[in-house]
C-alpha positions as CSV (number, residue, x, y, z in Angstrom):
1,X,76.9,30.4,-21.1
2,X,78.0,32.9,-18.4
3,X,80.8,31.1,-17.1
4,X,82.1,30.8,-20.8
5,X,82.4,34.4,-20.9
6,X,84.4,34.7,-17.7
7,X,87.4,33.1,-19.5
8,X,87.4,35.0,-22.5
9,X,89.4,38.0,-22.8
10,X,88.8,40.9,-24.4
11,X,91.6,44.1,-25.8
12,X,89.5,46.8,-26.3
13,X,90.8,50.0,-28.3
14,X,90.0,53.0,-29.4
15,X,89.2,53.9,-33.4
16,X,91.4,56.0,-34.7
17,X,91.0,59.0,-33.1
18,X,87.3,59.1,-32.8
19,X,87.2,58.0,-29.2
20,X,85.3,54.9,-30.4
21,X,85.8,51.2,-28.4
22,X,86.5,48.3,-30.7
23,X,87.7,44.8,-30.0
24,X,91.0,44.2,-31.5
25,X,93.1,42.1,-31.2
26,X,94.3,38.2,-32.7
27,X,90.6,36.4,-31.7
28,X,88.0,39.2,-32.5
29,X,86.6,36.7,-35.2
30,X,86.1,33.9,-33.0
31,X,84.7,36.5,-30.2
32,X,82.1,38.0,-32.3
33,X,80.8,34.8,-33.8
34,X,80.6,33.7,-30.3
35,X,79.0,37.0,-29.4
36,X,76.5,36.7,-32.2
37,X,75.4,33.0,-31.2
38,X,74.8,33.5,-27.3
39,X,72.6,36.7,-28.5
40,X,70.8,34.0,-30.2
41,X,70.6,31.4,-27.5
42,X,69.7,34.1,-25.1
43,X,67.1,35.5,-27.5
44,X,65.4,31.6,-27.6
45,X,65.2,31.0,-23.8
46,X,64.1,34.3,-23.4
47,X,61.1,33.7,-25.5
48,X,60.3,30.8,-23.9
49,X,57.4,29.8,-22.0
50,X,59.9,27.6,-19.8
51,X,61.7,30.6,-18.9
52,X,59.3,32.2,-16.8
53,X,60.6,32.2,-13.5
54,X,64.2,33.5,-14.6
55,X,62.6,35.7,-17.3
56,X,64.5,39.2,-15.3
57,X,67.5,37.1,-15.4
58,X,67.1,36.0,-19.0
59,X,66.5,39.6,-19.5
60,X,69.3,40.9,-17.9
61,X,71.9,39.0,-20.2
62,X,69.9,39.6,-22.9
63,X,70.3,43.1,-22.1
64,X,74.6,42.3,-21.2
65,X,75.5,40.7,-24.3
66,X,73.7,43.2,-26.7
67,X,75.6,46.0,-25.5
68,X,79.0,44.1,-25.1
């Protein structure tokens, strides 16, 4: 999942004038659908008793791809 996200661009803009960052751009869509399914994934392992000797990692992207 990480390395996935190394490839993947992002354009980042302000709203309006508010000072705000937004994505923008042609592939926001795809990128927050994308977004909203690795939060998932992430959310499972996480919650996993299989997890337990990454759980700080598993955190730790948790953590990254909720404030992304």
């Amino acid at each position: 999942m990480k390395r996935e996200w190394e490839t993947i661009s992002l354009e980042i803009t302000t709203f309006r004038d508010t000072g705000i960052p937004i994505l923008a751009g042609a592939k926001i869509e795809e990128v927050q659908q994308k977004l909203d399914e690795d939060v998932l994934i992430s959310q499972t392992i996480k919650n996993s008793p299989a997890v337990l000797p990454l759980l700080e990692e598993a955190r730790q992207w948790e953590r990254t791809m909720m404030f992304t």
